[in-house]
VOLUM-960804 format. One record per residue (C-alpha): z, y, x. Coordinates in nm, 2 decimals. Example, Ala and Ser with C-alpha at 12.3 -4.5 7.8 and 13.67 -1.06 7.14 Angstrom:
// residues 2
<atom><pz>0.78</pz><py>-0.45</py><px>1.23</px></atom>
<atom><pz>0.71</pz><py>-0.11</py><px>1.37</px></atom>
// end
This chain:
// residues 312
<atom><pz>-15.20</pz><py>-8.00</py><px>10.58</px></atom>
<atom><pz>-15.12</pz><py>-7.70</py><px>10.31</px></atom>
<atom><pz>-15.21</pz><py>-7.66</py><px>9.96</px></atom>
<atom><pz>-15.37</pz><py>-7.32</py><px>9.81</px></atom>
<atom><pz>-15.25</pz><py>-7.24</py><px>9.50</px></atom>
<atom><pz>-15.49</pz><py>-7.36</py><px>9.31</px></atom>
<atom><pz>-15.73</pz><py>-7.57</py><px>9.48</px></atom>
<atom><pz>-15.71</pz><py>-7.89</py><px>9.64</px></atom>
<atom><pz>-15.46</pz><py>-7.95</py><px>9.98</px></atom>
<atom><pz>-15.63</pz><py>-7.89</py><px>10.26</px></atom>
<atom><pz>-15.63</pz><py>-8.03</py><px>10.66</px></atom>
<atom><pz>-15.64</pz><py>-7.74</py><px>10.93</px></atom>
<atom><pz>-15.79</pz><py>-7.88</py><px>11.21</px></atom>
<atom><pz>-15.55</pz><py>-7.79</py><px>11.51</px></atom>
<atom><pz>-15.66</pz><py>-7.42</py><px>11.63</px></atom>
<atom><pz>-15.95</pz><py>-7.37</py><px>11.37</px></atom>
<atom><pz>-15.86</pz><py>-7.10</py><px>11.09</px></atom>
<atom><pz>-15.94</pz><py>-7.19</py><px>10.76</px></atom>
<atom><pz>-15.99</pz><py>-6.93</py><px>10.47</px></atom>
<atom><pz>-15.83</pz><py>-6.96</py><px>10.13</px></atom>
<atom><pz>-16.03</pz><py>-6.93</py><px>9.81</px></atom>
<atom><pz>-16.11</pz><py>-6.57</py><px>9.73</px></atom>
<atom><pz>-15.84</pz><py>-6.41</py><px>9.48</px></atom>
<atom><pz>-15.99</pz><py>-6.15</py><px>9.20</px></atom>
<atom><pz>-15.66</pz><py>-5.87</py><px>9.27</px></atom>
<atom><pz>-15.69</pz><py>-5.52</py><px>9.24</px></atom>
<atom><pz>-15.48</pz><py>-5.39</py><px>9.48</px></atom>
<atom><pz>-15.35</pz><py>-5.01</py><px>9.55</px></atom>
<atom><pz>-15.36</pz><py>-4.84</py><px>9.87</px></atom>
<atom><pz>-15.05</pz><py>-4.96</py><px>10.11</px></atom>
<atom><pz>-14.94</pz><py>-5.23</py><px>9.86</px></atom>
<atom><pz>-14.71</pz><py>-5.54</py><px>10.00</px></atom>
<atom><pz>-14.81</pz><py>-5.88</py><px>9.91</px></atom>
<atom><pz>-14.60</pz><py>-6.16</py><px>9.93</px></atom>
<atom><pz>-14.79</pz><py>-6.48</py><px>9.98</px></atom>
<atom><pz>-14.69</pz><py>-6.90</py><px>9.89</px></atom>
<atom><pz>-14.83</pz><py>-7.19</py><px>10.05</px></atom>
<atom><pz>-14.72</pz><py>-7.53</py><px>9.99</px></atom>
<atom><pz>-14.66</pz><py>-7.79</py><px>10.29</px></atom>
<atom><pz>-14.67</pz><py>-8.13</py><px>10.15</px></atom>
<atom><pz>-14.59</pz><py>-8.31</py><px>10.47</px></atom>
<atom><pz>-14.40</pz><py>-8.21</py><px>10.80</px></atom>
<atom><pz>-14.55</pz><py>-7.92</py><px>11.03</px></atom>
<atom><pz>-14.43</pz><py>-8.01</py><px>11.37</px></atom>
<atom><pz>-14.64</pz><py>-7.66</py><px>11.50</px></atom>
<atom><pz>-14.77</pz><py>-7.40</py><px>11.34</px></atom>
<atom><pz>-14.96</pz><py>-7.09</py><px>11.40</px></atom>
<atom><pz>-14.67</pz><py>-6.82</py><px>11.40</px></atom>
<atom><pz>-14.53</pz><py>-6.51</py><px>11.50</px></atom>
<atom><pz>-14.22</pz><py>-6.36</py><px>11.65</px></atom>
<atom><pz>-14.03</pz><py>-6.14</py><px>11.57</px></atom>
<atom><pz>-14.00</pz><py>-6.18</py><px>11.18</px></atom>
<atom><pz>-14.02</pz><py>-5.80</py><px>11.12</px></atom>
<atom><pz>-14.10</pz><py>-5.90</py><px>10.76</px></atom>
<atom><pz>-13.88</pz><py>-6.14</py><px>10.59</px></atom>
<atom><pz>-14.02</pz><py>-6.50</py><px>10.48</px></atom>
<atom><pz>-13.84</pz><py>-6.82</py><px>10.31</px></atom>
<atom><pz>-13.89</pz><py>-7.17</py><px>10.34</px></atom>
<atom><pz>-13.78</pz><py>-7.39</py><px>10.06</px></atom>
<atom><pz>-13.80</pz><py>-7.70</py><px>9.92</px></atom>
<atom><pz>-14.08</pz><py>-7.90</py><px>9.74</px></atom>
<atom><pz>-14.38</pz><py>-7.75</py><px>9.57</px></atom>
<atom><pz>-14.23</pz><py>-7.33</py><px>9.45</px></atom>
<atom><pz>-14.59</pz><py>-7.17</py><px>9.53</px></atom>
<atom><pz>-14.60</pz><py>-7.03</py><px>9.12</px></atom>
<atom><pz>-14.19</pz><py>-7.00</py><px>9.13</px></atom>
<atom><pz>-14.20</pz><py>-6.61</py><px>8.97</px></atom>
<atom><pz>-13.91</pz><py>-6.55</py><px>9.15</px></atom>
<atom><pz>-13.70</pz><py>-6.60</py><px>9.50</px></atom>
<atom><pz>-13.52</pz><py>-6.97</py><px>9.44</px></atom>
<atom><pz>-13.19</pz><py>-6.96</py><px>9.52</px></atom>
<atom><pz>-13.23</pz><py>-7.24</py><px>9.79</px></atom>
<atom><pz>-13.47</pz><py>-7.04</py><px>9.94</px></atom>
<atom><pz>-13.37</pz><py>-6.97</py><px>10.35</px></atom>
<atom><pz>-13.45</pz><py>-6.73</py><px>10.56</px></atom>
<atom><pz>-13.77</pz><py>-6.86</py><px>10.84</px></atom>
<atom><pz>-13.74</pz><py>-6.66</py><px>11.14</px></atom>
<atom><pz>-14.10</pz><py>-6.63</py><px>11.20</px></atom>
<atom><pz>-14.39</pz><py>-6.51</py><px>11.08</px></atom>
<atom><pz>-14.57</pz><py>-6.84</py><px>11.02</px></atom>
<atom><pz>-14.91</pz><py>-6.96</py><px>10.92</px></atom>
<atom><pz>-15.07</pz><py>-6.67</py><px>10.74</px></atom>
<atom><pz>-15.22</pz><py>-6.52</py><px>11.06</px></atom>
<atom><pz>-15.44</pz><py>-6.21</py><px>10.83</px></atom>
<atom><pz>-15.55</pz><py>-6.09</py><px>10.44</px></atom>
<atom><pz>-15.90</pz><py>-5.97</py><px>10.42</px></atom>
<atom><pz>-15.97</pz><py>-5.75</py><px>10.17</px></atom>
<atom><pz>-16.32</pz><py>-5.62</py><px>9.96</px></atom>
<atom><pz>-16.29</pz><py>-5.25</py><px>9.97</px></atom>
<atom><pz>-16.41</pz><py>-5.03</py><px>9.65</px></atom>
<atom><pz>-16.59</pz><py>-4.79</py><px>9.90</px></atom>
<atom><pz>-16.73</pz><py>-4.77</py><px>10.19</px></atom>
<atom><pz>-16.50</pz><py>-4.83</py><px>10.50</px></atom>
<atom><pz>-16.46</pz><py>-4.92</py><px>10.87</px></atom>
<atom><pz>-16.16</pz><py>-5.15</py><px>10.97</px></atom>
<atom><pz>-15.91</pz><py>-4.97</py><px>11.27</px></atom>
<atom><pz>-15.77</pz><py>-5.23</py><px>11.50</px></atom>
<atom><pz>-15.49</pz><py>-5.24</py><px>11.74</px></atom>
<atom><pz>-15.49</pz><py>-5.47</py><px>11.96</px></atom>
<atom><pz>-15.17</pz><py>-5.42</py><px>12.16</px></atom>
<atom><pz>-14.79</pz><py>-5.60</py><px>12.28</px></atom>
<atom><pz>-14.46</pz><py>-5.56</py><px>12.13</px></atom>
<atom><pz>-14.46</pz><py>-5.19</py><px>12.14</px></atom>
<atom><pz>-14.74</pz><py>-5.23</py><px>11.89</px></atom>
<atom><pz>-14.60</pz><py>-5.53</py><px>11.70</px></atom>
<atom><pz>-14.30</pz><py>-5.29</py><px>11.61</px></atom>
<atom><pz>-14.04</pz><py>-5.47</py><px>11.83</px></atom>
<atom><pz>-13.72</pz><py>-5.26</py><px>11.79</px></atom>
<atom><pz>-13.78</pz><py>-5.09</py><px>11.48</px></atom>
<atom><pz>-13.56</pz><py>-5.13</py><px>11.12</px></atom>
<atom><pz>-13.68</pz><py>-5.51</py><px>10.96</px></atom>
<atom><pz>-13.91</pz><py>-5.53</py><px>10.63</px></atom>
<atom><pz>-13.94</pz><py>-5.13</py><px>10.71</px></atom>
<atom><pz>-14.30</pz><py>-5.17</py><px>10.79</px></atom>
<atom><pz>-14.24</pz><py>-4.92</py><px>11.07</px></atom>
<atom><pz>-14.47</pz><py>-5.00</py><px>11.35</px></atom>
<atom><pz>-14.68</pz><py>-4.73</py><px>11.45</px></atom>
<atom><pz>-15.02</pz><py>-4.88</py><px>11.35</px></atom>
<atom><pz>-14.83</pz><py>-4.96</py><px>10.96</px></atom>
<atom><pz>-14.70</pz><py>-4.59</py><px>10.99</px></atom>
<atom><pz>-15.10</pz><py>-4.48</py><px>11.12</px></atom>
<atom><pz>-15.20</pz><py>-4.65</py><px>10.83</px></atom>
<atom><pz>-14.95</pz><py>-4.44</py><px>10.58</px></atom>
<atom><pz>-15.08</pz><py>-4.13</py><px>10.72</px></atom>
<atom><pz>-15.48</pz><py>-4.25</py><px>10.68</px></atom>
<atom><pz>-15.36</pz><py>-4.35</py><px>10.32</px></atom>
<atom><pz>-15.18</pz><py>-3.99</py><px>10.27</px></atom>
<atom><pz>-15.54</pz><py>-3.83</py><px>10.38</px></atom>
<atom><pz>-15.74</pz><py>-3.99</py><px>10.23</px></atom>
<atom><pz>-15.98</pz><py>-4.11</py><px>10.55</px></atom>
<atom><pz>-16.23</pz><py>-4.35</py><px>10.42</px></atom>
<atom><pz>-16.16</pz><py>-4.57</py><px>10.74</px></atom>
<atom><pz>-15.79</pz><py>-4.60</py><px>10.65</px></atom>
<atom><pz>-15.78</pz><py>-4.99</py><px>10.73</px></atom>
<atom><pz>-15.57</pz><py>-5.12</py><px>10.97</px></atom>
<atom><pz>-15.53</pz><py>-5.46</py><px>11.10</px></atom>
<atom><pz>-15.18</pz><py>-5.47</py><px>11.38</px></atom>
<atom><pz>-15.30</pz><py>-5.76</py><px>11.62</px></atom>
<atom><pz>-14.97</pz><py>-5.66</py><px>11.85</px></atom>
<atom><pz>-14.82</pz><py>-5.99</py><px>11.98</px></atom>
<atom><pz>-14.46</pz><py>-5.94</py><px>12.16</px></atom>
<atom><pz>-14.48</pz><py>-6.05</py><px>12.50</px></atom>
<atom><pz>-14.85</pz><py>-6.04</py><px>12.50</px></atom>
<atom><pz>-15.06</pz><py>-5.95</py><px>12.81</px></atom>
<atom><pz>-15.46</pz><py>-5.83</py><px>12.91</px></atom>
<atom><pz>-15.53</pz><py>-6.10</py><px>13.13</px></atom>
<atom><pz>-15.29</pz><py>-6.36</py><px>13.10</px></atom>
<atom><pz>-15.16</pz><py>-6.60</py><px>12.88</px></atom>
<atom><pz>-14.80</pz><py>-6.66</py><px>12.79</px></atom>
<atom><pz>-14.64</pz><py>-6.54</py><px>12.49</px></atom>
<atom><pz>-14.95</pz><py>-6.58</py><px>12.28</px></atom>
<atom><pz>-15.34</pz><py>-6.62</py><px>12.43</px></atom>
<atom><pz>-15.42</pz><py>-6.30</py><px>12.62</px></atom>
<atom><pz>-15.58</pz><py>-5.98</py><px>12.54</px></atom>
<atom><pz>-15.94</pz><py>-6.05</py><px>12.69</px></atom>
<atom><pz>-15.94</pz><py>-6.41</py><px>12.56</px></atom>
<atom><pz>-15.84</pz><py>-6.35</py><px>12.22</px></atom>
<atom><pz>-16.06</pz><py>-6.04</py><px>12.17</px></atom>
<atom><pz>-16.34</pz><py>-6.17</py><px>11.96</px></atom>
<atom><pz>-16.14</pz><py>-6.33</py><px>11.72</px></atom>
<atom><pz>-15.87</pz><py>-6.08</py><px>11.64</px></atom>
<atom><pz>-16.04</pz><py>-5.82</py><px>11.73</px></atom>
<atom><pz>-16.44</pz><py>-5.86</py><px>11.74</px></atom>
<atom><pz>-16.44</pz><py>-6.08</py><px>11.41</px></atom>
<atom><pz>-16.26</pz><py>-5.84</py><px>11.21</px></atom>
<atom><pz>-16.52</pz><py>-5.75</py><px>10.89</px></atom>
<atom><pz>-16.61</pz><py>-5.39</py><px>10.88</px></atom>
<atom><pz>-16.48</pz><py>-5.31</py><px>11.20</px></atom>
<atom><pz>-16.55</pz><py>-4.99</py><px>11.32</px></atom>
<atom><pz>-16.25</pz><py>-4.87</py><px>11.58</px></atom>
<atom><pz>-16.11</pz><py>-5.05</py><px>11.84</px></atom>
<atom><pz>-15.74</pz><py>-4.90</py><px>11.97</px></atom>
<atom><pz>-15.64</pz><py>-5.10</py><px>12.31</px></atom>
<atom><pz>-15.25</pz><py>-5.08</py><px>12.37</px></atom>
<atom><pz>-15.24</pz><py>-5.35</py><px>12.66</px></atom>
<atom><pz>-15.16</pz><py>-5.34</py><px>12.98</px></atom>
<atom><pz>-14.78</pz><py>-5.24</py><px>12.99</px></atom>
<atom><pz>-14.69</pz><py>-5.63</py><px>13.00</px></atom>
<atom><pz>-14.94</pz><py>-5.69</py><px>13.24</px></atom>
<atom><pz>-14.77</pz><py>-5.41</py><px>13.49</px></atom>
<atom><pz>-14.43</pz><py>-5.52</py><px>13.42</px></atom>
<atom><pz>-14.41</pz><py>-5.88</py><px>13.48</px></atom>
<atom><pz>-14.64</pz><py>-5.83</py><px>13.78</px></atom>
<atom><pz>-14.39</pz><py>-5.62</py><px>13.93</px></atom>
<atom><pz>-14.04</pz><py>-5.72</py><px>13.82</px></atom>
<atom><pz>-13.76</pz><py>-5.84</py><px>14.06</px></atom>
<atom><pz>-13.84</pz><py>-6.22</py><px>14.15</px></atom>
<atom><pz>-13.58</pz><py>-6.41</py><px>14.21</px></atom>
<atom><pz>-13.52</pz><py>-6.73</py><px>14.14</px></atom>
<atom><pz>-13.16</pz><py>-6.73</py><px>14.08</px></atom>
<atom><pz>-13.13</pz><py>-6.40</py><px>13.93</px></atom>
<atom><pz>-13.10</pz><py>-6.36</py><px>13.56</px></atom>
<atom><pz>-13.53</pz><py>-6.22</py><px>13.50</px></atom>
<atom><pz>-13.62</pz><py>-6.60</py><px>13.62</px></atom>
<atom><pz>-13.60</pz><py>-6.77</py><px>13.29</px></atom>
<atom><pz>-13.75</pz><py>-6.49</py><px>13.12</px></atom>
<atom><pz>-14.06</pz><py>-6.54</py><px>13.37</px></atom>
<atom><pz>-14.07</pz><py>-6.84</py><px>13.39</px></atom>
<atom><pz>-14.30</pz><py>-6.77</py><px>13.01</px></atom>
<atom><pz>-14.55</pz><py>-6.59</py><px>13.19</px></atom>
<atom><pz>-14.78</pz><py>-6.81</py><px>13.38</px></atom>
<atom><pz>-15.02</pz><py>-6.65</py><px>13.65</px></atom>
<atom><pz>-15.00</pz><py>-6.48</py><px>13.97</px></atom>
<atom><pz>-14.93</pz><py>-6.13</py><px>13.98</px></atom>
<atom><pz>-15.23</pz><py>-5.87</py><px>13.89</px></atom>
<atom><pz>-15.35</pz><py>-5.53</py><px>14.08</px></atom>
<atom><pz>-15.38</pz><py>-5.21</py><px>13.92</px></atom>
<atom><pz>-15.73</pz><py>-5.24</py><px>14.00</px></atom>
<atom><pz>-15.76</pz><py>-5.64</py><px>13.78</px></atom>
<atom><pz>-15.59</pz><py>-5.42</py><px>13.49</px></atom>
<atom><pz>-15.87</pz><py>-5.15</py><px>13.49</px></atom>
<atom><pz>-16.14</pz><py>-5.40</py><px>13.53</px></atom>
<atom><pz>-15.94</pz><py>-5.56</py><px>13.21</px></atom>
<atom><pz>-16.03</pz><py>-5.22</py><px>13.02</px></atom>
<atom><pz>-16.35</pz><py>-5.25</py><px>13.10</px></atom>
<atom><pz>-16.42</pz><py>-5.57</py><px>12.99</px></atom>
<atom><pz>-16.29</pz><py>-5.51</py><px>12.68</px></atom>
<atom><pz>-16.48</pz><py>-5.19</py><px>12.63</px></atom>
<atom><pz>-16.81</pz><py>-5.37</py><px>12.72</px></atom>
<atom><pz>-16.72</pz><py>-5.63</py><px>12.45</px></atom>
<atom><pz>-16.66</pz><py>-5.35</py><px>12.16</px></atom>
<atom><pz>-16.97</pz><py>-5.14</py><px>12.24</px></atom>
<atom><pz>-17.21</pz><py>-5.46</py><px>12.24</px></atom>
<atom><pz>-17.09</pz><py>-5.40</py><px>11.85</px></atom>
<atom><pz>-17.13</pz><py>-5.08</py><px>11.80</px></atom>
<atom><pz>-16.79</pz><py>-4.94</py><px>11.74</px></atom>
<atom><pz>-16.58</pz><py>-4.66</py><px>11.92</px></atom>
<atom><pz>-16.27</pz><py>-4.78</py><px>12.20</px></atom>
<atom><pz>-15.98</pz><py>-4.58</py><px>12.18</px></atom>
<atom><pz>-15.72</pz><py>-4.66</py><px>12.39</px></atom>
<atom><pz>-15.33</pz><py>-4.58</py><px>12.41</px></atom>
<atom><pz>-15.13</pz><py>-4.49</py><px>12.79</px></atom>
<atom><pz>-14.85</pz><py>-4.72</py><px>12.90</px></atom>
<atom><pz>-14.54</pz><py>-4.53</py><px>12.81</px></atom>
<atom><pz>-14.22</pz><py>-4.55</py><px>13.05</px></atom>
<atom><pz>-13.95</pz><py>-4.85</py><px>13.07</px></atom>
<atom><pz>-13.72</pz><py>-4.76</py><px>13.36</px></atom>
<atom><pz>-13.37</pz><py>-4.87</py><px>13.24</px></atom>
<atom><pz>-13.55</pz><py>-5.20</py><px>13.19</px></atom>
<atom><pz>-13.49</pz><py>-5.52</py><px>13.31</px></atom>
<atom><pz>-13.81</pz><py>-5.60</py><px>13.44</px></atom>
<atom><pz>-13.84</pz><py>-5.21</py><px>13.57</px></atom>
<atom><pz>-13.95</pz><py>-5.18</py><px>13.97</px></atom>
<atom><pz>-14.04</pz><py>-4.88</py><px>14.16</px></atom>
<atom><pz>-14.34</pz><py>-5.03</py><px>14.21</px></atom>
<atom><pz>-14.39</pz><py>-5.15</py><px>13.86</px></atom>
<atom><pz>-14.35</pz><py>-4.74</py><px>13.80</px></atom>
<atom><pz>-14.59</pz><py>-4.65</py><px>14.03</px></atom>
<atom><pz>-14.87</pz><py>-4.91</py><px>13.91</px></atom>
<atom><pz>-14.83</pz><py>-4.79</py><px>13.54</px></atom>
<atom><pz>-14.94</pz><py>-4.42</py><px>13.68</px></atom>
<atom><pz>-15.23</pz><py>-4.54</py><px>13.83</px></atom>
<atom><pz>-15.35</pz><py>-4.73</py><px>13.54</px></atom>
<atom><pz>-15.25</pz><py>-4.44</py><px>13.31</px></atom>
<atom><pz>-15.40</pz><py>-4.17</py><px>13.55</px></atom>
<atom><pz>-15.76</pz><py>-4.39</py><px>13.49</px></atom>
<atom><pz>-15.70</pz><py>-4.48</py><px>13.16</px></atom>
<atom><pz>-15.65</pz><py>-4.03</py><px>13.10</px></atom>
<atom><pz>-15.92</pz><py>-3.93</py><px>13.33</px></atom>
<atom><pz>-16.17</pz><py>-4.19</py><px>13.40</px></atom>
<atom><pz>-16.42</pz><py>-4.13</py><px>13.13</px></atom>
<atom><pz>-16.44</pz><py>-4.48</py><px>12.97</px></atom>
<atom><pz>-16.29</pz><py>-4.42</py><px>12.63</px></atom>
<atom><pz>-16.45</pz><py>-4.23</py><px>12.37</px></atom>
<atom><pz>-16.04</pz><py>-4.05</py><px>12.31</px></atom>
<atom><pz>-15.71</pz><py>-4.15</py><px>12.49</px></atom>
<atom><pz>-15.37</pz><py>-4.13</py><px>12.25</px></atom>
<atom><pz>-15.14</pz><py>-4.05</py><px>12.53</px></atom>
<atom><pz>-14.86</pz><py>-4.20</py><px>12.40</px></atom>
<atom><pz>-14.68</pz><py>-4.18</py><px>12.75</px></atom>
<atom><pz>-14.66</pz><py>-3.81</py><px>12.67</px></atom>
<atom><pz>-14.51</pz><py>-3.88</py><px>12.35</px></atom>
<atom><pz>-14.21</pz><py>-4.10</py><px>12.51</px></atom>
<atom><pz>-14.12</pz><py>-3.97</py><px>12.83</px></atom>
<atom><pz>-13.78</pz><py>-3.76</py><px>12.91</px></atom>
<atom><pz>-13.89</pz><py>-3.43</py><px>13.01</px></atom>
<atom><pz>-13.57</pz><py>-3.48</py><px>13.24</px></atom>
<atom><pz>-13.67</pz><py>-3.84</py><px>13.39</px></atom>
<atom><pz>-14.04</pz><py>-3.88</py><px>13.31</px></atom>
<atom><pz>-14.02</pz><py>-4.26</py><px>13.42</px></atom>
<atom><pz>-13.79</pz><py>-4.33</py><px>13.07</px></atom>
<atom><pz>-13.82</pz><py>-4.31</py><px>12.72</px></atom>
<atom><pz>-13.61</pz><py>-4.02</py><px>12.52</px></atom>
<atom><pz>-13.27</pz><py>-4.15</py><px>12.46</px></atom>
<atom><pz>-13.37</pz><py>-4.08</py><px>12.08</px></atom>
<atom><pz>-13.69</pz><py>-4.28</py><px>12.07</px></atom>
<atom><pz>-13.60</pz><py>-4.59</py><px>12.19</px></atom>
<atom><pz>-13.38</pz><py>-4.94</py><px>12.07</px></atom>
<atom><pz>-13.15</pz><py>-4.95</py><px>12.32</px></atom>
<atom><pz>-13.29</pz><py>-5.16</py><px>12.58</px></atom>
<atom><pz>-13.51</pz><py>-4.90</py><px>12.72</px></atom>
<atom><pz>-13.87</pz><py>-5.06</py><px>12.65</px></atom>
<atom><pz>-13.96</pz><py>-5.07</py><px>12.27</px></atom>
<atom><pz>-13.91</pz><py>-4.84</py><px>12.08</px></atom>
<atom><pz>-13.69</pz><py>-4.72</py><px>11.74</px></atom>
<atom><pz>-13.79</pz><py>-4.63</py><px>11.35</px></atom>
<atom><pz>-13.81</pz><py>-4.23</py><px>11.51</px></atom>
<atom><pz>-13.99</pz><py>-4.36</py><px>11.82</px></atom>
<atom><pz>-14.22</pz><py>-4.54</py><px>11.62</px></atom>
<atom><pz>-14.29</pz><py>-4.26</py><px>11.40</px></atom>
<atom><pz>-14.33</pz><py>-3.98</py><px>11.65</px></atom>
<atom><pz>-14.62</pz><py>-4.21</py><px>11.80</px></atom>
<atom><pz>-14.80</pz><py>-4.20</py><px>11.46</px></atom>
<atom><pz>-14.74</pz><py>-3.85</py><px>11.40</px></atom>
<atom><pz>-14.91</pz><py>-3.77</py><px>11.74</px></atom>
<atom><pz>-15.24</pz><py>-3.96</py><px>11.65</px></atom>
<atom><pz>-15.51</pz><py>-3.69</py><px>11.58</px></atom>
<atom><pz>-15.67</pz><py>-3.87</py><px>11.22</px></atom>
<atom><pz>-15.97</pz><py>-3.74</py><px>11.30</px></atom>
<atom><pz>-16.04</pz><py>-3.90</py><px>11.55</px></atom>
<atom><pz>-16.12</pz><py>-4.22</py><px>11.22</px></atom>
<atom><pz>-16.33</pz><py>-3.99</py><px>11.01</px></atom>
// end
């Protein structure tokens, strides 16, 4: 149960969303809101996401009209709750969304930055002035095409974070790389990936189960009219859950996803990444360290390389 500010509290059935009372707030272009709920009993589970790349707070008792941070007020290392804002534009506009994994969630990039690439596409709509500069991030870390596991999968959660989005108008699938990867990492049950698989229920999937993926997923966005972008899987050798034959799948799916004719533009972000040197790894400079996600200049060489047109 939560309490709007307000209005009366309010009981979430489990897995249901539930809106909030509209709010009469002018609001510029790019601005950041920072939003209160009150809790007036224990949450054992909540609807949340990880990683915290914006900072929250819990604290204690009833603070929703507190005008500033309390100094009780601890960090919550998740994004919890609030799963999306929607907004009445002042003109007419079409919503971009991205529905992606961590490389799209921002994993790796500076905290409270706002420097995922579809934040920093967003910037760059803003700074040109395209009427359809809306975009809605529905990266999850971890999250896979046609799996679950670290949040519902890509095909399963499609119509409502994607498909139920007001105004929507662009589709931009980033999927796929998770899909590759845990398919084709080393298995062993002693060695130090099992753990880490051990969150990803499901047998392994085919290169040929990933493009029929796409193609679902296209289907389901032209049944509404909209146009399907969708991005290449960029490089992770140096990885841990990097294979040979993990490498060799990602090609496949990326030589379909640039040639086969079933997107209406490709933004080969592959190109982007790759070491001219090694083409299987990401540029020492545009990566976190760990050889997979990528850093603030990473992040923003993606954006830079979108053609905004392509949302007018």
């Amino acid at each position: 149960m939560l309490t709007f500010s307000g209005a009366s509290a309010v009981t979430v059935p489990a897995g249901a969303p539930i809106l909030s009372d509209p709010v009469d707030l002018p609001l510029p272009a790019l601005a950041k809101l920072s939003i209160s709920l009150y809790l007036p009993g224990r949450v054992e589970t909540c609807t949340c996401h990880d990683p915290a790349l914006q900072t929250g707070w819990t604290i204690p008792g009833d603070a929703v009209a507190a005008p500033t941070l309390p100094e009780n007020a601890e960090v919550l290392p998740v994004r919890a709750l609030i799963s999306a804002v929607e907004l009445l534009p002042d003109g007419p506009a079409k919503a971009i969304v991205v529905v992606g994994d961590s490389r799209t969630d921002g994993a790796g990039s500076t905290p409270d930055t706002s420097h995922s690439w579809p934040e920093l596409l967003a910037e760059h709509l803003t700074e040109r002035d395209v009427a359809a500069g809306y975009v809605s991030n529905q990266g999850i870390s971890g999250n896979r095409m046609l799996n679950d596991g670290i949040g519902i999968g890509a095909l399963a959660r499609f119509d409502r974070d994607v498909l139920a989005t007001p105004g929507l108008g662009y589709v931009v699938l980033s999927v796929g790389g998770n899909d590759i990867g845990i398919s084709f990492a080393p298995r062993d049950d002693d060695g130090p990936l099992a753990d880490f698989l051990k969150m990803f229920p499901g047998a392994p999937v085919t290169t040929d189960e990933v493009i029929t993926g796409f193609r679902q997923l296209i289907a389901r966005a032209r049944e509404r009219g909209v146009r399907v972008y969708a991005t290449t899987i960029a490089p992770f050798e140096g990885a841990e859950i990097y294979t040979p034959e993990g490498e060799s799948a990602r090609q496949t799916v990326n030589e379909w996803i640039r040639t086969g004719g079933a997107f209406d533009a490709v933004l080969d972000f592959d190109a982007v990444w790759r070491d001219p040197e090694r083409l299987s790894r990401i540029r020492e400079d545009f990566h976190c360290g760990d050889h997979l996600h990528g850093n603030d200049a990473g992040y923003q060489a993606l954006a830079d390389s979108i053609d905004l047109s392509l949302f007018s």
